[in-house]
C-alpha positions as YAML, in Angstrom:
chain: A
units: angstrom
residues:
- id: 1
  name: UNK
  ca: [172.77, 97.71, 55.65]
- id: 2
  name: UNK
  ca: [172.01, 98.49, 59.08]
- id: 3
  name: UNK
  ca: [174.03, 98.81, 61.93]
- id: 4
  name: UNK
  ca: [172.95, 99.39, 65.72]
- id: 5
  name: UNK
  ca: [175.28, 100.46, 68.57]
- id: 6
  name: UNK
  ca: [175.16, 100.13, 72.75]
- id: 7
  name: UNK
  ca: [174.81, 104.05, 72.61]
- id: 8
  name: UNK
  ca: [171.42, 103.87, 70.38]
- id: 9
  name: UNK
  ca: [172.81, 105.15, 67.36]
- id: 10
  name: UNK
  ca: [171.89, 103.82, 63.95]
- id: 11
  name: UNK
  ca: [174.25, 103.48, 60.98]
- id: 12
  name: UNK
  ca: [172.77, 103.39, 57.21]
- id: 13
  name: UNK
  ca: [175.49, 101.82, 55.08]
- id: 14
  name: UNK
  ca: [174.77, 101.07, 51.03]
- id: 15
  name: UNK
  ca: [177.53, 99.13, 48.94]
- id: 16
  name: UNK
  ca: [178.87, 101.24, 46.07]
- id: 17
  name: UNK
  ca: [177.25, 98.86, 42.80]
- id: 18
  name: UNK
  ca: [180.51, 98.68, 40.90]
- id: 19
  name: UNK
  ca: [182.70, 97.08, 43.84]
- id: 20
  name: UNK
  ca: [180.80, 95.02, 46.23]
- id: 21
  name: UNK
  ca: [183.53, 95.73, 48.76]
- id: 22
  name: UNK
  ca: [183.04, 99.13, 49.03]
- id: 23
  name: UNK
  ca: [180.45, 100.76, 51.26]
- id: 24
  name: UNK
  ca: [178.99, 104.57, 52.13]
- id: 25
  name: UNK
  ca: [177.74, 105.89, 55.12]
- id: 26
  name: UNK
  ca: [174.65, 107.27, 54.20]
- id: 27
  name: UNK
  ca: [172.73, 108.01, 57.11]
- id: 28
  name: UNK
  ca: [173.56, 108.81, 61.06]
- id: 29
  name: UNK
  ca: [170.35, 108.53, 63.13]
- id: 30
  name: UNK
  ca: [171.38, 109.56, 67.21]
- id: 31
  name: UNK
  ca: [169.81, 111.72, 69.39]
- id: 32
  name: UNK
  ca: [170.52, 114.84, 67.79]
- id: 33
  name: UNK
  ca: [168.30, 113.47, 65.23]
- id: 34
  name: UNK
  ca: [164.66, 115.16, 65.54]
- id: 35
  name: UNK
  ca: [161.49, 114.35, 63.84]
- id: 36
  name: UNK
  ca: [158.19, 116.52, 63.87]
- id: 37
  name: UNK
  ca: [154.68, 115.49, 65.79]
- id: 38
  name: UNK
  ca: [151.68, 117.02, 65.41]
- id: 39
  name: UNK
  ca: [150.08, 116.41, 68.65]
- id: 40
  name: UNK
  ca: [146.44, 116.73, 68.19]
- id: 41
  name: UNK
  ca: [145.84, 117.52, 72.11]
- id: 42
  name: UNK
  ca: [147.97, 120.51, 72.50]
- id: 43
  name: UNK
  ca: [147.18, 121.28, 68.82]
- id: 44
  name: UNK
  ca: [150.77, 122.53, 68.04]
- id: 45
  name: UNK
  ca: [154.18, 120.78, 66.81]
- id: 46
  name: UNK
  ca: [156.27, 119.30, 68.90]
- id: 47
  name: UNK
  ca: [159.91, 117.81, 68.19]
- id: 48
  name: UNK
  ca: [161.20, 114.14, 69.15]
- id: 49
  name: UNK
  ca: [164.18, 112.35, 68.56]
- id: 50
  name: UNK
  ca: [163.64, 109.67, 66.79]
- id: 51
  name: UNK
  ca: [166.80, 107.84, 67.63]
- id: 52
  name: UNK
  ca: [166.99, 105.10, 70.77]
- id: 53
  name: UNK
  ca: [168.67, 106.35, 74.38]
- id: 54
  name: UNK
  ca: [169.86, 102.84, 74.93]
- id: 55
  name: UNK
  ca: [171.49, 99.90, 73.39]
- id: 56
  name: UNK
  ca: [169.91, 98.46, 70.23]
- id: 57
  name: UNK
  ca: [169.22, 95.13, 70.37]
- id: 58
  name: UNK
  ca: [167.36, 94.37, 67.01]
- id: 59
  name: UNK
  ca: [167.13, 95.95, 63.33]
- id: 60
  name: UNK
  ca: [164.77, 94.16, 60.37]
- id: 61
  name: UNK
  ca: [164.31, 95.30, 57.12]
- id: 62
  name: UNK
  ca: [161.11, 95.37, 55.30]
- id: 63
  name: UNK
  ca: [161.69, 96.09, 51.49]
- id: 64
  name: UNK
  ca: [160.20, 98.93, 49.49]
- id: 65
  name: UNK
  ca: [156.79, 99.23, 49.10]
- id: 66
  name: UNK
  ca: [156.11, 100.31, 44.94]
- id: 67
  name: UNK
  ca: [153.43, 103.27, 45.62]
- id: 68
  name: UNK
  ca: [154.19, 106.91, 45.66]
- id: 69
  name: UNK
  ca: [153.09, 109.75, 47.50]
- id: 70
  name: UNK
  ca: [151.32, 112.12, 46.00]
- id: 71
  name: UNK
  ca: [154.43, 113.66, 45.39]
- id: 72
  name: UNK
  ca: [155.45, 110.62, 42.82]
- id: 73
  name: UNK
  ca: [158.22, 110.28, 45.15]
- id: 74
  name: UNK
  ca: [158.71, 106.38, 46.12]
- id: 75
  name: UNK
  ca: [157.81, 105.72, 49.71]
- id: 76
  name: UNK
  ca: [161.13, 103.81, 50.69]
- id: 77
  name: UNK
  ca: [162.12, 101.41, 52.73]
- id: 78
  name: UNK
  ca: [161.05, 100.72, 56.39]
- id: 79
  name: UNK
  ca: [163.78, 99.72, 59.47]
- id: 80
  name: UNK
  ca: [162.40, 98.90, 62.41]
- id: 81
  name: UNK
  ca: [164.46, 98.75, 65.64]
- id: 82
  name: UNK
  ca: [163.84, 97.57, 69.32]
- id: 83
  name: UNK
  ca: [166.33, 98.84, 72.32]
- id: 84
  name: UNK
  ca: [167.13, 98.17, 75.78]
- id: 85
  name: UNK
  ca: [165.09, 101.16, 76.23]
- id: 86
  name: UNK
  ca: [161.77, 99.37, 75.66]
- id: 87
  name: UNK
  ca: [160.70, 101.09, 72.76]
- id: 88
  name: UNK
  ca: [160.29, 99.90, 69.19]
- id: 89
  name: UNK
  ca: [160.61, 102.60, 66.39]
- id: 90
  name: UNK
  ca: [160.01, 101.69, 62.55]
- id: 91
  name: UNK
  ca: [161.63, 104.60, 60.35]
- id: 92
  name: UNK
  ca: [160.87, 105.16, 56.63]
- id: 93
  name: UNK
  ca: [164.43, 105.29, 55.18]
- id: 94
  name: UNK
  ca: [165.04, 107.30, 51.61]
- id: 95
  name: UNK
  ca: [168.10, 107.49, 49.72]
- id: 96
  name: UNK
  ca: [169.47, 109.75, 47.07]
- id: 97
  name: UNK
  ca: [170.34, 106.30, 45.06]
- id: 98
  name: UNK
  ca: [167.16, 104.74, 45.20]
- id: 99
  name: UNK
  ca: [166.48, 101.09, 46.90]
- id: 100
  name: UNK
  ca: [168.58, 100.14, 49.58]
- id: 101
  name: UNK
  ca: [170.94, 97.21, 48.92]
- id: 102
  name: UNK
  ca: [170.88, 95.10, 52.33]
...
């Protein structure tokens, strides 16, 4: 499960499997959260939060895709997000447990 908040922080909640009612944070993404770019003008690497500055306003799901990177590690599961900020971000979202349960 997702949640958003005014501030542009994103929770990343899964249920615990043997009690339904039970649920860990997993994930925190806010603006101390920073993601790499390669930008291929400057030709060096350049850090970016990846988290919204404003209040989000939208969050959808799109379930895990069944390839693996050449790592054999599964590719997860994408969350996209729109904000008052004007931007929409779609994240690739792993977790220790496997598949999300939304």
């Amino acid at each position: 499960m997702a949640v958003g908040f005014e501030n542009g922080t994103i929770h990343i909640l899964s249920n615990v499997l043997s009690d339904a009612t039970l649920w860990r944070l997993d994930t925190v993404i806010d603006k101390g959260s920073i993601s790499p770019f390669c930008s291929l003008s400057f030709l060096k690497l350049t850090l970016f939060s990846i988290a919204h500055d404003n209040q989000i306003h939208r969050l959808s799901w799109r379930p895990a895709v069944t390839k693996e990177d050449r790592n054999g590690n599964g590719i997860g599961e994408q969350l996209a997000s729109c904000s008052e900020d004007g931007t929409l971000k779609v994240l690739i979202i792993h977790t220790e447990n496997g598949p999300m349960n939304h």
